[in-house]
N, C-alpha and C positions, 0 to 999 in steps of 0.2 A: 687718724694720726697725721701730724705736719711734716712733710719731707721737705718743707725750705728750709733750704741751707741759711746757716746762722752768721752774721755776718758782726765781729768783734774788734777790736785794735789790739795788739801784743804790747801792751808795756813793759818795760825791765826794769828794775830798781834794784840800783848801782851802790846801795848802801847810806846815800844822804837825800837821794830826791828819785822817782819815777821818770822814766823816759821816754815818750811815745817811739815804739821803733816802725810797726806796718797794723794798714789797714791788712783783715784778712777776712776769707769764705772758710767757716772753718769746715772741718771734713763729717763728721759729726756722724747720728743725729747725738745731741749733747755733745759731752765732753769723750769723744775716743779715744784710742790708744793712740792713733796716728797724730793729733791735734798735741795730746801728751809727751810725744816724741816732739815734735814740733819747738814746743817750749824748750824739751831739753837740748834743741842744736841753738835756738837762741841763747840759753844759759852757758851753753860750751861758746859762741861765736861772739856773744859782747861782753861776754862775765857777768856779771849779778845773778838777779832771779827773777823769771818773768812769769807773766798773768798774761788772760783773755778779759778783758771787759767787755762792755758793753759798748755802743758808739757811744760819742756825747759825756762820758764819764771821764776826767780828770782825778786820776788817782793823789794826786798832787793835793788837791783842794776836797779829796774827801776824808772827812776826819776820822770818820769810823772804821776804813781800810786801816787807816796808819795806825789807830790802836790795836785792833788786831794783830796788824805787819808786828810790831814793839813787843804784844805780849807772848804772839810765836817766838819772838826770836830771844827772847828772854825763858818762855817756860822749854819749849821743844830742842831737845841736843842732837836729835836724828832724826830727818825723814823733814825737813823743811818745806820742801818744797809741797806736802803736801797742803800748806796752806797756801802758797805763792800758785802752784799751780793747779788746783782743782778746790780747794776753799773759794778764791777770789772769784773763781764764775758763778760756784752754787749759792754765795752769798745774794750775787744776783738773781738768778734764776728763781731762787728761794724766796724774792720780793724784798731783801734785808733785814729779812725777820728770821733770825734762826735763831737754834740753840747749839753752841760752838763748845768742842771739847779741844782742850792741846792736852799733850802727853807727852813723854820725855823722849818717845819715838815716834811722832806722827799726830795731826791730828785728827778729828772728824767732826761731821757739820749735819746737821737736820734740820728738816725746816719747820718752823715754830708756826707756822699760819694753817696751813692747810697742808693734806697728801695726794697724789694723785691719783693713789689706789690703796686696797686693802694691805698690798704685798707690800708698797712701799714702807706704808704704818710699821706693818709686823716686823720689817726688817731693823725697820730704826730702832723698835723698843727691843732687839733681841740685840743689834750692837751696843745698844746705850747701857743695858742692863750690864751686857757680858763689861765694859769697862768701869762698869761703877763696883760691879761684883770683884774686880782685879785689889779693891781697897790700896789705890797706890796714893799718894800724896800728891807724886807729880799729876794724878791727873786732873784736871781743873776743869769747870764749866761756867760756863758763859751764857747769859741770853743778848745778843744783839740785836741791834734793832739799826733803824735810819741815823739815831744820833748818837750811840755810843754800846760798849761791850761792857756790862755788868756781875759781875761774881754769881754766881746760881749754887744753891746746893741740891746735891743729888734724887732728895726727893721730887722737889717743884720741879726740876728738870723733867723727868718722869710724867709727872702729872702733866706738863702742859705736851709733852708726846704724845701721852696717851688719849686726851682730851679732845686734839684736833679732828677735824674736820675732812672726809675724804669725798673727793671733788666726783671721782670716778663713779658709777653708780656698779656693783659689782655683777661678773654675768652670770 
């Protein structure tokens, strides 16, 4: 297992363009509670809504953030920040190949490439299922990739969950 520490930029986005605010070490491993909290005293101390990125990533100049950013803020009425603050890292993490759901309360993100364990698989197709099984309208799916976010319906969603690849070898 990696216990270095992960090293991101906070950007906020003020409603018309991203802002880089600080380099950071974030507290981790992943995305913690405390990294989470984090974000949200940046959200109360410059206003907007902020992420963790990667170094090297210009939220500004990535186009597939911004569709995303557009269609959270267009499908989701509640729980925003869950794309701004824990979508935009896994997005990364995930290598920018997921399969992205918004909802009218929140959304949620998996990743379309590979898993890094049995548990993880299981867990995605037991949430992916439990919101498709909810038959809401608001809820939408997406496959994103490096150039853009695509309408998915809920079976191909499914199948390419179920399909992938786990990295981990099980013990």
């Amino acid at each position: 297992m990696n216990n270095q520490k992960e090293k991101a930029v906070i950007w906020g986005f003020t409603g018309t363009r991203w802002m880089k605010r600080k380099h950071v070490t974030m507290i981790g491993p992943g995305l913690s509670c405390a990294d989470l909290d984090t974000l949200d005293e940046y959200d109360k101390q410059h206003g907007g809504r902020h992420a963790f990125l990667p170094l090297g990533i210009n939220p500004n100049k990535h186009a597939t953030i911004n569709q995303m950013r557009e269609i959270a803020e267009t499908n989701v009425k509640h729980h925003i920040n869950d794309f701004f603050h824990i979508d935009v890292y896994l997005y990364f993490k995930y290598s920018q190949d997921v399969i992205w759901m918004t909802r009218e309360a929140g959304t949620n993100i998996y990743p379309a490439c590979s898993f890094e364990s049995e548990r993880q698989r299981e867990n995605a197709g037991i949430s992916l299922n439990y919101y498709i099984n909810e038959n809401r309208v608001e809820n939408k799916l997406y496959k994103v990739d490096q150039v853009r976010a695509i309408r998915l319906k809920d079976d191909k969603a499914l199948q390419i969950v179920e399909s992938l690849p786990i990295l981990e070898a099980s013990a």
